[in-house]
Every structure is written in C-alpha cells, then in structure tokens.
Phi, psi and omega in degrees: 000210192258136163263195175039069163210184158326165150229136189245138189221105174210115173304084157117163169307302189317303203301301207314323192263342185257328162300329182238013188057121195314309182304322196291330226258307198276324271231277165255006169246035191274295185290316216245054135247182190202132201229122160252118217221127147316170173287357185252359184076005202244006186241144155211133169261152191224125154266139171194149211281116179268336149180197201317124119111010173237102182293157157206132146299127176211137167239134205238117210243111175298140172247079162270176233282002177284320198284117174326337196246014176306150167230149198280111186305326204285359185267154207270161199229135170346145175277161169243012169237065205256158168268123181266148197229113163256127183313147197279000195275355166274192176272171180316289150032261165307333198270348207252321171253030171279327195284308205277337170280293203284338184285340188306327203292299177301334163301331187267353147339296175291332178277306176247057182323359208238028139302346321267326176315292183280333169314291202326297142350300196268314173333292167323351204217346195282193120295337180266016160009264168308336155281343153315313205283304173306302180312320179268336152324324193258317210290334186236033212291001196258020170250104161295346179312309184316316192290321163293323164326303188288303201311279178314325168298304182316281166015286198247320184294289174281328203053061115278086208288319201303317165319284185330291194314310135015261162292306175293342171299324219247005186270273164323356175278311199265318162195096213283033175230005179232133206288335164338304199275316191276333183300337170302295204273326166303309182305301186301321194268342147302325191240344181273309177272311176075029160228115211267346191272329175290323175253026156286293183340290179314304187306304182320300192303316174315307166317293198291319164318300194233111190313302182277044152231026105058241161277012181239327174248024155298286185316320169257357137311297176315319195264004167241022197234159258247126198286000000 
C-alpha cells in the first residue's frame, strides 16, 4: 500500500465527493494521486496529497450485495413523508437546524434509498426511530448498530425489557467479536433486570461459542461475578 501517511476510510464514492466536493476533488486532486484496486475488484486506495508534502490514503469500498451495509432492495422501507416534529424544549437555533439535517437527509434518500449511512443518520434524529432501526435489522443484518439502537430505544425509552433482551442477543449474534456489543447486553442484565447471574450465564455461554474471546470477555466477568 501507500506507507507513512494518514488514512481516510470512505464508504462508496459519494461520502467521498460530499466531504471534499466534487469540483474541488477534480480541482486539486486530479494530478496528485496514485491509484490502487484490490485483489477482489470492489476496493480502491488512493494516495493523495491534502497539502505540501502531506498524504492521506482514501479508501474507497464499493457496497455490494456482499458488503455487511448492503441493504435488501426487496424490503418495504421506512415512509419519508412523514411530518417532522421537533420539541418545544428545543431552541429557535437548535430547531432550524434539526429541520435543515433531516430535510438534507430525507432529500438524499429519496434520491438514494440504499444508503445505510444515512438511514442510520435520520434515525437518530426522526421520531419514527424505531421503524428505521427494524428496517435495517432486516435489510441489513450482519450490522449490529440497528440491533443495539433498538436494545436501547426498548430499554431506556420504552421500558421494555422483553423487547430489549433481544435485540441486544441479536447485536452480539451479529458481531460476535466486538466487546461493545457483549458490554451493552451486560449492562442491560445490570442495571435493567438487576440480575448479575443472567449476565455470568451470557458470558460464560459466550466464552465457549466463542473461545477466543476469552481473554476480552474474562475482564467483564470478573466485574459481574460474586464478590
């Protein structure tokens, strides 16, 4: 690859052209790149000078139907005509620009549904949350954020724990290697249920699916197991 430089990590061509603008990209990077395509075809790296005598790597990863953030075109999708509702408790400010993030959001939706990015993006911000967050559990399940999104909206919002436990089983399900995801579901059987014995059992149960993790979820045993 390119050594000793920055790294820029940027999902699909677009984020690429909406961080630096498409004329300025052809503008000033045009001559001062160096261009590299994985071995599978669906990756390319670029070195490119961001000023004198200072690179960055941008990588740039096509989302195909392989790709975790692919989302299944056959699934009915969240409505985008919705009325937005903002709280009165925000300010004149705060309210113009929650209007102006979510209509930018929704216009580009409508233009591109097969974001994951921007879904993800509006959720945060819609009131109709929770049917985004479901929509992308299916359209996209090998992601666990939709499944921790949900774990926490059940949770903290609804208090629904019968919900919650779930959706965080199925966040760890989904990527069963990141200590996020089992500290979330820990968290959940500490501080929601207030049974530290439900999350030794997970853990435990967890270790032997998957042994090498291990020494990473030893440590949050340990900070649940019987003084």
């Amino acid at each position: 690859m390119f050594p000793n430089k920055n790294k820029i990590i940027i999902i699909s061509a677009a984020l690429v052209l909406s961080a630096i603008g498409y004329y300025g990209y052809k503008e000033f990077f045009a001559d001062k790149t160096k261009t590299e395509v994985g071995a599978n075809g669906n990756e390319k790296t670029s070195a490119i000078e961001i000023a004198p005598n200072v690179t960055a790597e941008v990588e740039e990863v096509a989302i195909d139907s392989n790709s975790p953030l692919y989302l299944n075109p056959d699934l009915k999708k969240p409505s985008l005509n919705r009325t937005i509702v903002i709280p009165d408790s925000y300010s004149v400010r705060a309210t113009k620009i929650m209007n102006e993030k979510i209509s930018g959001l929704l216009t580009d939706l409508k233009k591109d549904p097969s974001s994951y990015v921007n879904w993800s993006d509006l959720a945060m911000r819609y009131k109709t949350a929770e049917e985004i967050w479901l929509y992308l559990s299916q359209a996209a399940p090998r992601v666990s954020d939709a499944f921790i999104n949900l774990g926490d909206l059940y949770m903290y919002y609804f208090h629904d724990n019968a919900k919650a436990e779930p959706m965080f089983l199925k966040a760890v399900a989904s990527a069963p290697r990141s200590l996020e995801n089992y500290s979330r579901i820990v968290d959940f059987y500490v501080t929601a249920i207030n049974d530290k014995a439900a999350a030794r059992k997970f853990l435990k149960d967890s270790i032997a699916k998957y042994p090498d993790m291990e020494l990473t979820l030893t440590s949050l045993l340990e900070q649940v197991s019987p003084q």
